[in-house]
C-alpha positions, 0 to 999 in steps of 0.5 A, spaced: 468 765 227 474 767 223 479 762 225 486 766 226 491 762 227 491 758 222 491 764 217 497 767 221 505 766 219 508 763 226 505 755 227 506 752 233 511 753 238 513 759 234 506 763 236 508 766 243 502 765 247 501 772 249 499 773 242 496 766 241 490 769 247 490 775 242 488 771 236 483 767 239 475 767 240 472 768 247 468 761 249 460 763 250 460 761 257 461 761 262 457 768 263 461 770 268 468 770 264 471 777 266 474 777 259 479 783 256 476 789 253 481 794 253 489 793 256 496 797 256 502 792 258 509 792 258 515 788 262 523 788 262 524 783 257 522 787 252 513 784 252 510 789 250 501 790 248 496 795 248 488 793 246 483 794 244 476 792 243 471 796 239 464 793 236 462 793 229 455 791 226 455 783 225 453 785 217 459 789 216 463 783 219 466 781 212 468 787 210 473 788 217 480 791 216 486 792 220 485 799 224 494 801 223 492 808 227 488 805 233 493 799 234 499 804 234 496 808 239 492 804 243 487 808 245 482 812 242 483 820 243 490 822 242 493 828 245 488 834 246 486 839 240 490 845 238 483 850 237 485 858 238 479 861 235 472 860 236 469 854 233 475 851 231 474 844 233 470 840 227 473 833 228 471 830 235 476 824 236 472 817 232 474 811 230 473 810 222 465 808 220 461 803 223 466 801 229 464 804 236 468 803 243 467 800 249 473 803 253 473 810 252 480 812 253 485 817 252 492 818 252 498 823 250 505 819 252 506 822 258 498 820 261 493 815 260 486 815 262 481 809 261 474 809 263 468 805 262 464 808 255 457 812 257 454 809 252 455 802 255 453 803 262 447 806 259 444 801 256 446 796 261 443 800 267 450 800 271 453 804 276 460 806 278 464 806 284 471 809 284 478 806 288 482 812 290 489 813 293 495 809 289 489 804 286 485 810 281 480 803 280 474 803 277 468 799 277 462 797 275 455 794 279 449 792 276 445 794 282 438 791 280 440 785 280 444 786 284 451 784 281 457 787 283 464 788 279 460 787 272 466 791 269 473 794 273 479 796 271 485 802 271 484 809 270 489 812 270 497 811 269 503 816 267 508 812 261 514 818 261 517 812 256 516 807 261 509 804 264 507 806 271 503 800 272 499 796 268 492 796 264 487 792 264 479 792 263 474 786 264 468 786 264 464 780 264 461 774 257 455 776 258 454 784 259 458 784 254 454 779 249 448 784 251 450 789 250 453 787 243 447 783 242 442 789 243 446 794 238 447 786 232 455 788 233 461 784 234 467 785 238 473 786 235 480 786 238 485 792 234 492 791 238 499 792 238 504 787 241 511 786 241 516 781 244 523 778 243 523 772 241 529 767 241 534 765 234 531 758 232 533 754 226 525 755 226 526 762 224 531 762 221 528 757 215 521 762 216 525 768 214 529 765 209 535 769 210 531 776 209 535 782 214 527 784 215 521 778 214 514 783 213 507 778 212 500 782 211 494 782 209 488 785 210 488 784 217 494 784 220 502 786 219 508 782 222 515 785 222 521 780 224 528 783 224 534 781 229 535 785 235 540 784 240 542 777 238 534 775 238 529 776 233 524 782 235 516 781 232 512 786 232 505 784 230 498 790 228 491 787 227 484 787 227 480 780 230 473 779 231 473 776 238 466 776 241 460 774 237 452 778 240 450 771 242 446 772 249 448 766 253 442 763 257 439 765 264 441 760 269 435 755 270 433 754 277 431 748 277 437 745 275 441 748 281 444 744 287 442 746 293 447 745 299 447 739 303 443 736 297 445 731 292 440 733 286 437 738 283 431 741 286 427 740 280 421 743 278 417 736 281 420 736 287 418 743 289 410 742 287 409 738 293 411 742 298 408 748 295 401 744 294 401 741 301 398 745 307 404 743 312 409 747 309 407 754 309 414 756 311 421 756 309 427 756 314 434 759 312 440 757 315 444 762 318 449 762 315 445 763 308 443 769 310 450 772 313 450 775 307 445 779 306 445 781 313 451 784 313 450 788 306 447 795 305 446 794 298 440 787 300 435 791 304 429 789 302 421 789 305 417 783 304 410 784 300 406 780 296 403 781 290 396 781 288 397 774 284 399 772 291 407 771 290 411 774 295 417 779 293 423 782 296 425 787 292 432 791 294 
């Protein structure tokens, strides 16, 4: 993983925290991290972003370069076509070569909708359950297993030069290293953020007496220039942020159960399996509450020809 923050301009205190987070890798664990994969933010201070994160093949990782045009706008499809005759539209919107999207979002300055991309729910097998009223949420169950609010976030919002509310989507570590695993693509944050930051002799020795300090390369651009009796940074680039590494099912017999001091190991549980006095299993309750209160947990125990008993929902 391609370390940033060494490679970028502001050292230390100079780094805002919000765009250190933007420039720092998302850690492998724990899996069930809900991690930003696409947000529209802005405040009255003057502490503006919009991000998002697009996949790319991991070979193509070396060659990866700032997409100035997606990190402006934010979004993947801007503004509808203008077709007046038959067979008109020959470009759909997309994104340069090999990179794809995970949030399939459109905007036009005045309206913004963001949605979760097909091809993702798709593969990941997830189905969707719409907030309505003020909220106009969307989230993201896997009901297989089930787990609930794999991916959520925003769907709409209104800007006329001013956010209505802020956007966020989050999905969870590893839904999204399945998925970037299963296709050998990295995910890659394309973002543009701004903030006023104050006049420091720091600043001052960084900009060296410049009205207008640029520094770039080949994936990011930086402008700093006085504003107001700051200085205003604004930052375009292109980082890789999550690599397609599977993180590892939980195994069961390193779990504690309640009440117990240790794991119930795979030693501890042959006993009891072996032994004719325990043919039954008691539940507490309140272990059970949950379930009995859910209509997504309505299962028939069945046993299966080898003899095992299932509980499918």
């Amino acid at each position: 993983m391609i370390n940033y923050i060494d490679d970028f301009p502001l050292k230390g205190t100079l780094l805002p925290e919000g765009l250190k987070n933007l420039l720092l890798p998302v850690n492998d664990n724990p899996p069930d991290l809900m991690i930003e994969i696409t947000m529209r933010q802005g405040t009255p201070a003057k502490k503006n972003c919009h991000m998002t994160m697009v996949t790319i093949p991991k070979s193509k990782i070396k060659s990866i370069r700032l997409i100035k045009d997606l990190a402006d706008s934010g979004v993947i499809s801007y503004s509808t076509p203008d077709c007046d005759k038959l067979g008109a539209l020959k470009n759909l919107p997309q994104l340069p070569k090999n990179y794809d999207y995970l949030i399939a979002s459109f905007g036009n300055s005045c309206f913004y909708n963001y949605n979760l991309s097909e091809k993702v729910w798709m593969t990941l097998g997830l189905s969707q359950r719409c907030i309505g009223n003020d909220d106009q949420s969307i989230v993201y169950d896997d009901l297989h297993k089930p787990i609930m609010s794999v991916a959520k976030g925003e769907a709409t919002y209104e800007h006329l030069g001013k956010l209505s509310r802020n956007i966020t989507w989050k999905m969870r570590n590893d839904y999204v290293r399945e998925y970037l695993w299963m296709r050998g693509h990295v995910g890659v944050r394309v973002f543009y953020y701004e903030q006023l930051i104050e006049d420091t002799p720091e600043i001052r020795a960084l900009i060296g007496g410049q009205y207008r300090y640029n520094s770039s390369n080949e994936w990011y651009d930086m402008n700093i220039f006085p504003l107001h009796g700051k200085f205003f940074l604004e930052v375009w680039a292109t980082v890789v942020a999550v690599l397609p590494v599977k993180i590892p099912e939980k195994n069961i017999y390193t779990l504690k159960w309640p009440g117990d001091n240790q794991p119930m190991s795979e030693n501890r549980i042959l006993p009891f399996m072996q032994s004719s006095s325990y043919k039954y299993i008691y539940l507490k309750d309140e272990f059970l509450e949950k379930y009995e209160k859910s209509h997504l947990y309505y299962s028939v125990p069945m046993i299966d020809p080898d003899g095992y008993i299932l509980c499918p929902i």
